[in-house]
PDB file of N, CA, C and O in Angstrom, chain B, residues numbered from 101:
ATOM      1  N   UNK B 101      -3.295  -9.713 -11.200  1.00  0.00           N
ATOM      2  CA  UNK B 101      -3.095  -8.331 -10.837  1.00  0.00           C
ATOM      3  C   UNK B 101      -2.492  -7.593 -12.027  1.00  0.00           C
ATOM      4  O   UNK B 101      -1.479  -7.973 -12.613  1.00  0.00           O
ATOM      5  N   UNK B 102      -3.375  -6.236 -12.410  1.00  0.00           N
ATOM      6  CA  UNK B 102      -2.505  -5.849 -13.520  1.00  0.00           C
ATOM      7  C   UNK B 102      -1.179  -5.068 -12.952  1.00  0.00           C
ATOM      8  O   UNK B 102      -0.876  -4.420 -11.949  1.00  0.00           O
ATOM      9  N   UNK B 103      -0.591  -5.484 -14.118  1.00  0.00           N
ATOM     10  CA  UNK B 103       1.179  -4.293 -14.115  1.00  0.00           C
ATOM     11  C   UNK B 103       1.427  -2.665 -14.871  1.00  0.00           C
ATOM     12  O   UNK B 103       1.585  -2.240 -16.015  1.00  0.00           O
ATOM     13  N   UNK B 104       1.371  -2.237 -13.837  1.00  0.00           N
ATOM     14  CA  UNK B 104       1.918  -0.811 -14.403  1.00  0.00           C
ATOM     15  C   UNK B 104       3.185  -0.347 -14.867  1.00  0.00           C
ATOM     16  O   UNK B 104       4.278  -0.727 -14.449  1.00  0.00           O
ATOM     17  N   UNK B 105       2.960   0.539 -15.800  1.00  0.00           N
ATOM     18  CA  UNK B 105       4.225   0.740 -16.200  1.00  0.00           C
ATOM     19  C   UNK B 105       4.690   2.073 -16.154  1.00  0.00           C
ATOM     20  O   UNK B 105       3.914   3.026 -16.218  1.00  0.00           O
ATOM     21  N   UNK B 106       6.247   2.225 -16.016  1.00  0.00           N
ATOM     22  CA  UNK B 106       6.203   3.491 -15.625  1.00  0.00           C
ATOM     23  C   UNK B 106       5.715   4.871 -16.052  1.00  0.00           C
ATOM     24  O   UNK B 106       4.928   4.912 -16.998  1.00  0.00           O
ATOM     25  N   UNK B 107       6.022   5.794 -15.572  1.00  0.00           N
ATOM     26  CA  UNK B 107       5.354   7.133 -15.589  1.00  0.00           C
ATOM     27  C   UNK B 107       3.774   6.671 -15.493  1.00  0.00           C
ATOM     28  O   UNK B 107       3.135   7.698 -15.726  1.00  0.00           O
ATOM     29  N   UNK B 108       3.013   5.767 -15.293  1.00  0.00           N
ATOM     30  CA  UNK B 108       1.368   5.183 -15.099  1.00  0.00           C
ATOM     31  C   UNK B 108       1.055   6.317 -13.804  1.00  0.00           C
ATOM     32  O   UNK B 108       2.054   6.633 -13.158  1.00  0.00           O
ATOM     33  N   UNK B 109       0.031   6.802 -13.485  1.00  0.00           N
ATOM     34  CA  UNK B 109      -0.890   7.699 -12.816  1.00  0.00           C
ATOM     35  C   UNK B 109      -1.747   6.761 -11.979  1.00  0.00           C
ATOM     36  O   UNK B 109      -2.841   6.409 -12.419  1.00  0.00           O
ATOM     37  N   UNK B 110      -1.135   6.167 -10.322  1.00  0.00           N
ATOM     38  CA  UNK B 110      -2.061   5.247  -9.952  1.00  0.00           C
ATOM     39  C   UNK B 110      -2.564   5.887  -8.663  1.00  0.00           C
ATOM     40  O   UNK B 110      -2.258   7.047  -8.385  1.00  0.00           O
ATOM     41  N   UNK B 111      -3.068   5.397  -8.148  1.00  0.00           N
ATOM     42  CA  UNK B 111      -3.916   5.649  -6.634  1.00  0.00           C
ATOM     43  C   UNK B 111      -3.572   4.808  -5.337  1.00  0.00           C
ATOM     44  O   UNK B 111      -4.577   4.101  -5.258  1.00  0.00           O
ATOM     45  N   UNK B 112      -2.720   4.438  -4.219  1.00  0.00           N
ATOM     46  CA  UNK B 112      -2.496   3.980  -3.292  1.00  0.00           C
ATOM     47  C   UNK B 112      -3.190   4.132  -1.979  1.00  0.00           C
ATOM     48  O   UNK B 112      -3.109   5.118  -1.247  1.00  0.00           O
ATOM     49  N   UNK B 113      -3.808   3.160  -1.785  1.00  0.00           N
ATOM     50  CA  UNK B 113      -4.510   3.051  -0.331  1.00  0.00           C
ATOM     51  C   UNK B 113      -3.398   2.204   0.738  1.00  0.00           C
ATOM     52  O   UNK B 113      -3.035   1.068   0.433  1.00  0.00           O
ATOM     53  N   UNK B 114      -2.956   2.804   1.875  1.00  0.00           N
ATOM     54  CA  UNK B 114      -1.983   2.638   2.743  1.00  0.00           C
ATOM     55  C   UNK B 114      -2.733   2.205   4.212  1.00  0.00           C
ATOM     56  O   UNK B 114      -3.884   2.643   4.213  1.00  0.00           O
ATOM     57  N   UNK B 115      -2.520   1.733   5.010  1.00  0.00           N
ATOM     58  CA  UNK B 115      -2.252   1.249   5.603  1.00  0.00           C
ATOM     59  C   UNK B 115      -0.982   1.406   7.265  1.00  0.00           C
ATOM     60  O   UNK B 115      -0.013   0.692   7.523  1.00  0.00           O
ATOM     61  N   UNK B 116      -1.391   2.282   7.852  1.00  0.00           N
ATOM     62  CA  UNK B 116       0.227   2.856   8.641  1.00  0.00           C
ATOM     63  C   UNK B 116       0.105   2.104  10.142  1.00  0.00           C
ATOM     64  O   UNK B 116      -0.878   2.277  10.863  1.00  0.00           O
ATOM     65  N   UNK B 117       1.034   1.401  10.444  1.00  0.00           N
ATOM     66  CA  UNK B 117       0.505   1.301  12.114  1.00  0.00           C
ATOM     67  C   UNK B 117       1.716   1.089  12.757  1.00  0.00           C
ATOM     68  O   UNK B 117       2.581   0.440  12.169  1.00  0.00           O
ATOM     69  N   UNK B 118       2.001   1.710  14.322  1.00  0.00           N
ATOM     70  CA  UNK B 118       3.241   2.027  15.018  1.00  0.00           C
ATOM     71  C   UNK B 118       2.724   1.063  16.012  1.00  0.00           C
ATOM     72  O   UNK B 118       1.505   0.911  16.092  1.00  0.00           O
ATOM     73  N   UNK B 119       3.653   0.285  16.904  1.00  0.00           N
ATOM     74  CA  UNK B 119       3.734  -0.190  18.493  1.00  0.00           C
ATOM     75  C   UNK B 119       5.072   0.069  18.846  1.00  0.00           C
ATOM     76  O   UNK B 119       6.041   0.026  18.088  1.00  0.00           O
ATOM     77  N   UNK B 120       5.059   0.380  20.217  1.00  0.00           N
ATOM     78  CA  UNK B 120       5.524   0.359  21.052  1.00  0.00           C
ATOM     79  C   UNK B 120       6.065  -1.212  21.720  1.00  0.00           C
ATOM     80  O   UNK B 120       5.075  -1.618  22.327  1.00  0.00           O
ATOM     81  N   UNK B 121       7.113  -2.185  21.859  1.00  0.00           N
ATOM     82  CA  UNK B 121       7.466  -3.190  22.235  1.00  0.00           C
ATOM     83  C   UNK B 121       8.748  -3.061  22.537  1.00  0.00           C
ATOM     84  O   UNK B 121       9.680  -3.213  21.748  1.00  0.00           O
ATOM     85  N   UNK B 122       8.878  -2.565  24.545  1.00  0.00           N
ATOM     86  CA  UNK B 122       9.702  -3.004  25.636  1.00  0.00           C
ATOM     87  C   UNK B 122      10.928  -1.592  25.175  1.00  0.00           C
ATOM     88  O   UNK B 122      12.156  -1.563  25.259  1.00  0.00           O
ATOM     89  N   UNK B 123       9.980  -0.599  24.710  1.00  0.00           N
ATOM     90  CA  UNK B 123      10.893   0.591  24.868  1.00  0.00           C
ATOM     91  C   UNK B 123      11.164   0.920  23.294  1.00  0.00           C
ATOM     92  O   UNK B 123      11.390   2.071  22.918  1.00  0.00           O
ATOM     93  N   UNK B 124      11.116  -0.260  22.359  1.00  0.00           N
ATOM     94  CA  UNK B 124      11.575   0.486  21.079  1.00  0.00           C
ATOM     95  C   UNK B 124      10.062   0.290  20.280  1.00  0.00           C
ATOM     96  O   UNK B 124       9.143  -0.403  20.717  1.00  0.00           O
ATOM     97  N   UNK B 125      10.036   1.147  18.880  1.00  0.00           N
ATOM     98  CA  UNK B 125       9.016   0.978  17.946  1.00  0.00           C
ATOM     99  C   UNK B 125       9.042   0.472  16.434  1.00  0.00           C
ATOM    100  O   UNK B 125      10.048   0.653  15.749  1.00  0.00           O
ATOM    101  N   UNK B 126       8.243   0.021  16.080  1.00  0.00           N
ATOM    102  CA  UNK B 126       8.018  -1.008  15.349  1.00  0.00           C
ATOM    103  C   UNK B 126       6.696   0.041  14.379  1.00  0.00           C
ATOM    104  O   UNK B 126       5.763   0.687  14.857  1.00  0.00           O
ATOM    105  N   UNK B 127       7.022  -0.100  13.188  1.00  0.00           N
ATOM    106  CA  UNK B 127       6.105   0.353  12.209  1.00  0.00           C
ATOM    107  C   UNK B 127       5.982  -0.659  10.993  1.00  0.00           C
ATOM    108  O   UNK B 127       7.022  -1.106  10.509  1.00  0.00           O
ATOM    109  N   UNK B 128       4.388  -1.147  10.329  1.00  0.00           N
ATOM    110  CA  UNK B 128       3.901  -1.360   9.924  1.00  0.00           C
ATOM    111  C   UNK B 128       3.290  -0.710   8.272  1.00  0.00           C
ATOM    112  O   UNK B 128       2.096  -0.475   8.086  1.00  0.00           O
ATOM    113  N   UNK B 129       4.026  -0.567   7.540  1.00  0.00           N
ATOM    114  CA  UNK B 129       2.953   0.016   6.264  1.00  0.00           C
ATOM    115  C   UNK B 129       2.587  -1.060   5.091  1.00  0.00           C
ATOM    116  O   UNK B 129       3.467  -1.728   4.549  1.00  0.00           O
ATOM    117  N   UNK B 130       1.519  -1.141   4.827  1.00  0.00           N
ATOM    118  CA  UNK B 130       1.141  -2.224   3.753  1.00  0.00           C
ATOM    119  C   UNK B 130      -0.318  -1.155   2.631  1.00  0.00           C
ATOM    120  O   UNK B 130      -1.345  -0.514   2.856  1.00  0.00           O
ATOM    121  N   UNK B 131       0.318  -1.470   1.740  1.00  0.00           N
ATOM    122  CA  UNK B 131      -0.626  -0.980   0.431  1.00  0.00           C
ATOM    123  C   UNK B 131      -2.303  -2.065   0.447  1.00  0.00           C
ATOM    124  O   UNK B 131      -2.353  -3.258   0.148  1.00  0.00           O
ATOM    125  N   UNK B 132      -3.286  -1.343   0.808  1.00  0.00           N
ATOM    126  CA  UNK B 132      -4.553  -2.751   1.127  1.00  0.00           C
ATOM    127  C   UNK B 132      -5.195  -2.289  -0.411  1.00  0.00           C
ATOM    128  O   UNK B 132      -5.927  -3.135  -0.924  1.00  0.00           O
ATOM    129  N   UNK B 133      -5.014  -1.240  -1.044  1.00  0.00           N
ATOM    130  CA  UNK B 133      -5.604  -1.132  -2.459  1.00  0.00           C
ATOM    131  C   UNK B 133      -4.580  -0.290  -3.360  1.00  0.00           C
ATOM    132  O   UNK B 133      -3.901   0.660  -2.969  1.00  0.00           O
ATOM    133  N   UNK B 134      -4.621  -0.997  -5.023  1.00  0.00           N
ATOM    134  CA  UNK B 134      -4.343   0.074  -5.897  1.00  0.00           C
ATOM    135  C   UNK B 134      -4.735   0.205  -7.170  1.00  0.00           C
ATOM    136  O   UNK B 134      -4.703  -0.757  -7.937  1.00  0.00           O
ATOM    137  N   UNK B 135      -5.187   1.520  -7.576  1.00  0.00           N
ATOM    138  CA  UNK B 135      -6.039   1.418  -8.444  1.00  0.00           C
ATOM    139  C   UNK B 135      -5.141   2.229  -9.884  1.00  0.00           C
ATOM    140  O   UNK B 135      -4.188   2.993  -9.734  1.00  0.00           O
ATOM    141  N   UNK B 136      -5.532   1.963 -10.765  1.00  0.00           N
ATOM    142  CA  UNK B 136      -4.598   3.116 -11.955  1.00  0.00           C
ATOM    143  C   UNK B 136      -6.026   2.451 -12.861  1.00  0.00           C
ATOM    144  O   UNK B 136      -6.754   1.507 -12.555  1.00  0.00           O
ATOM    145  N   UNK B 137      -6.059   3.273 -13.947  1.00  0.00           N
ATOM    146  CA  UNK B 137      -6.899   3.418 -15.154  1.00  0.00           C
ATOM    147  C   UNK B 137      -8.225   3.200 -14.819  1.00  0.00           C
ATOM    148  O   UNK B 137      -8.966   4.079 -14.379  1.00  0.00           O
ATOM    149  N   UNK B 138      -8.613   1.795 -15.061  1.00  0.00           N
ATOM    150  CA  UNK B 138      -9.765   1.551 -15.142  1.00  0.00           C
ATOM    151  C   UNK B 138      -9.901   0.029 -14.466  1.00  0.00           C
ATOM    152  O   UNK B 138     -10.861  -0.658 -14.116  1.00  0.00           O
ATOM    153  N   UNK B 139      -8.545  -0.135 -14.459  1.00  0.00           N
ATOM    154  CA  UNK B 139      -8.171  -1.558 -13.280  1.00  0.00           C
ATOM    155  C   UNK B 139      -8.021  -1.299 -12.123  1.00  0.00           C
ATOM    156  O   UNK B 139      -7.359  -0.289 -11.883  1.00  0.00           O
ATOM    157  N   UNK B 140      -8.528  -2.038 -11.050  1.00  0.00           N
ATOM    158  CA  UNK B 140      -8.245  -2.064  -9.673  1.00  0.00           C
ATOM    159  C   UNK B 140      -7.761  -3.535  -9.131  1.00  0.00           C
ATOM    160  O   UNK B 140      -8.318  -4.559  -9.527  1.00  0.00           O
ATOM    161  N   UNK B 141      -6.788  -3.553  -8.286  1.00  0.00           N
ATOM    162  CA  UNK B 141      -6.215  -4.877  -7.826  1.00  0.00           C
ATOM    163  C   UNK B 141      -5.973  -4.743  -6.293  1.00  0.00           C
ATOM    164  O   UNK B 141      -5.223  -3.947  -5.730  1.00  0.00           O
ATOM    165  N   UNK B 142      -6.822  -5.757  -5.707  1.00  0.00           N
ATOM    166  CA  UNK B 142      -6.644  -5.411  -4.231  1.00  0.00           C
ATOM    167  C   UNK B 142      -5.468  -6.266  -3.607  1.00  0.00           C
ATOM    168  O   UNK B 142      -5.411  -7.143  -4.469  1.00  0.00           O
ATOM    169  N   UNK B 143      -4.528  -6.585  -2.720  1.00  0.00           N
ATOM    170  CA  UNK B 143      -3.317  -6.799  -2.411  1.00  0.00           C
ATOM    171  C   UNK B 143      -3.823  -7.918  -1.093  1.00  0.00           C
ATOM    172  O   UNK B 143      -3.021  -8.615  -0.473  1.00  0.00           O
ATOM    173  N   UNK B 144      -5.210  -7.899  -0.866  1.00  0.00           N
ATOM    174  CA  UNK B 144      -5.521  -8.773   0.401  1.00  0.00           C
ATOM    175  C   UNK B 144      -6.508  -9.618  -0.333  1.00  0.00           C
ATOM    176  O   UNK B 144      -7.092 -10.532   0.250  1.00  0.00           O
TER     177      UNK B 144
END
């Protein structure tokens, strides 16, 4: 996977998901793509 470095200009594909379990909630976020330059590295 390449490494970015800071101030880098990348692209984040997210991932959001909420439940409901026995009155309270529970959230989910996971990055499934990210892309910067001309590299892309998928996370799954």
């Amino acid at each position: 996977m390449k490494q970015h470095k800071v101030g880098d200009a990348i692209k984040v594909y997210l991932n959001f998901k909420a439940n409901e379990y026995e009155t309270r909630w529970y959230n989910r976020i996971s990055a499934w793509r990210i892309e910067g330059g001309t590299a892309t590295a998928s996370t799954q």
